[in-house]
One Martini backbone bead per residue (centre of mass of N, CA, C, O) as a GRO file, in nm:
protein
   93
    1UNK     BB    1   0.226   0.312  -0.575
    2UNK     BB    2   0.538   0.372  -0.679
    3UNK     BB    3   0.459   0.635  -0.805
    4UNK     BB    4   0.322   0.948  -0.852
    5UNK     BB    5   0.025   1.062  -0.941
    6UNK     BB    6   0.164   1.354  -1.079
    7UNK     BB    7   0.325   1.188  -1.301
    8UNK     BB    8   0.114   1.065  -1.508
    9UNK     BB    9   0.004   1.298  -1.706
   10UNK     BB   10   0.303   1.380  -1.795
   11UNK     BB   11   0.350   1.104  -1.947
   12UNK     BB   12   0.112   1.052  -2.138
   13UNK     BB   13   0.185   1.307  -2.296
   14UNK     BB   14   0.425   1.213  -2.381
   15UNK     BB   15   0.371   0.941  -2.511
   16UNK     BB   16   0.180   1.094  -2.752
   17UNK     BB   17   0.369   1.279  -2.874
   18UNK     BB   18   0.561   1.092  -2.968
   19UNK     BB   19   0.418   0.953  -3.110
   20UNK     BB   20   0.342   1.123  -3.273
   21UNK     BB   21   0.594   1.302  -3.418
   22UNK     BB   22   0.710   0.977  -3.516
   23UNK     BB   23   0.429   0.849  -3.661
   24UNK     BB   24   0.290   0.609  -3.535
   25UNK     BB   25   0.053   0.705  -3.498
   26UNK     BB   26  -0.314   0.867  -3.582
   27UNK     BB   27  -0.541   1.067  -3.454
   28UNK     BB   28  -0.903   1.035  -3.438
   29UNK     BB   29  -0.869   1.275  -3.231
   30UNK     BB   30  -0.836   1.466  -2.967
   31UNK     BB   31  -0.534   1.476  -2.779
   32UNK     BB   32  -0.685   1.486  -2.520
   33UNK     BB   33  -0.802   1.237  -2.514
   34UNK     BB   34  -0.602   1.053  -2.534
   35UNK     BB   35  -0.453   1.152  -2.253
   36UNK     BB   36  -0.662   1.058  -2.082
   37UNK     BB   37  -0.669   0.767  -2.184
   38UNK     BB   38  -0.378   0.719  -2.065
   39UNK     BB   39  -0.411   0.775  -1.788
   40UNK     BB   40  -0.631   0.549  -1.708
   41UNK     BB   41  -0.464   0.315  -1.820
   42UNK     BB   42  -0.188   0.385  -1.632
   43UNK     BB   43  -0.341   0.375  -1.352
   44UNK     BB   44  -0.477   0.104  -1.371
   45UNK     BB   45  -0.204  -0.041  -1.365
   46UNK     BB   46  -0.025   0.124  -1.139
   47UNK     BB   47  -0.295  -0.026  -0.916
   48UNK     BB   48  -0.281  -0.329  -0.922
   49UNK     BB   49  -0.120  -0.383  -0.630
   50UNK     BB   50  -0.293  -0.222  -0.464
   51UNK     BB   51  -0.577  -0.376  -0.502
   52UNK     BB   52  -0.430  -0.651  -0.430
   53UNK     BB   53  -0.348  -0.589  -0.131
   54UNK     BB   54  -0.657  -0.518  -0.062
   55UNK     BB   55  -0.751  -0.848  -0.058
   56UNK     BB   56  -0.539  -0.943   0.081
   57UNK     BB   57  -0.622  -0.836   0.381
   58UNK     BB   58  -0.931  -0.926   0.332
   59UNK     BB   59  -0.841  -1.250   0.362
   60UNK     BB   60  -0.738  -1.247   0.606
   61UNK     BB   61  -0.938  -1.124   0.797
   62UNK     BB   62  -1.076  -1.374   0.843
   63UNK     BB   63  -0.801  -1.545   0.980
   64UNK     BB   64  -0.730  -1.359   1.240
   65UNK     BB   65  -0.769  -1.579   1.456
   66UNK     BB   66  -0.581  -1.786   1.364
   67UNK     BB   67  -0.308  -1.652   1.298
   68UNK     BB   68  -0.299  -1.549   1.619
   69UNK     BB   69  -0.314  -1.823   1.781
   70UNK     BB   70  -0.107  -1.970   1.557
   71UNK     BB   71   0.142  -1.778   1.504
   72UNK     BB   72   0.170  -1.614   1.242
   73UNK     BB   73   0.313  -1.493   0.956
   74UNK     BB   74   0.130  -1.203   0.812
   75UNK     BB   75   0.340  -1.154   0.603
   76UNK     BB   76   0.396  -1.451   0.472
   77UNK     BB   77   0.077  -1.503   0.405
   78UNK     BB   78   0.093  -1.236   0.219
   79UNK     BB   79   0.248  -1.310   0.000
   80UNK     BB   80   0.135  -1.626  -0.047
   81UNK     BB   81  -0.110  -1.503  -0.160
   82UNK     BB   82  -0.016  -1.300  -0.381
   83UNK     BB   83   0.105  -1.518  -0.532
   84UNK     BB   84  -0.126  -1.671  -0.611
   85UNK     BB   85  -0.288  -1.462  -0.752
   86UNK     BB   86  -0.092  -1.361  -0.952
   87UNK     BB   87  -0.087  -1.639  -1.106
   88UNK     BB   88  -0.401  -1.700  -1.146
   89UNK     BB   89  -0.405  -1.374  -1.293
   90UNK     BB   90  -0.167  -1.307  -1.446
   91UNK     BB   91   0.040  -1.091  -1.341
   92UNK     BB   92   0.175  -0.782  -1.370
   93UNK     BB   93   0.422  -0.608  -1.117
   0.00000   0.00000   0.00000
């Protein structure tokens, strides 16, 4: 996650108030339970790439021995296979 996870609860907050005091939305909810919904919202977004490149490692894994034998650059076949995935599942990272 490139912010820190600190940051996420006072973004939603943000981003909840600004939204109803300018009239956009309308809460048929308690506003606490809106920004908790909008905080898991925002971290599972901001968590695609962490989750991401954890697949990504994972996927190297299998291929470790081969990797090594042929001298491959292990930087360069993860972003290959990271961005194989981007493509395949249109992530917007």
């Amino acid at each position: 996650m490139r912010i820190p996870k600190s940051w996420v609860m006072p973004m939603a907050k943000r981003i909840i108030n600004d939204l109803l005091q300018k009239g956009y939305i309308k809460s048929r909810v308690k506003e606490e339970e809106l920004i908790e919904v909008t905080h898991q919202l925002l971290l599972e977004e901001l968590t695609v790439e962490d989750r991401l490149n954890e697949e990504v490692r994972e996927i190297l894994k299998q291929y470790e021995a081969e990797i090594e034998a042929k001298r491959l650059d292990y930087r360069k076949l993860f972003e290959m296979t990271k961005q194989k995935l981007v493509r395949e599942r249109n992530l917007i990272l």
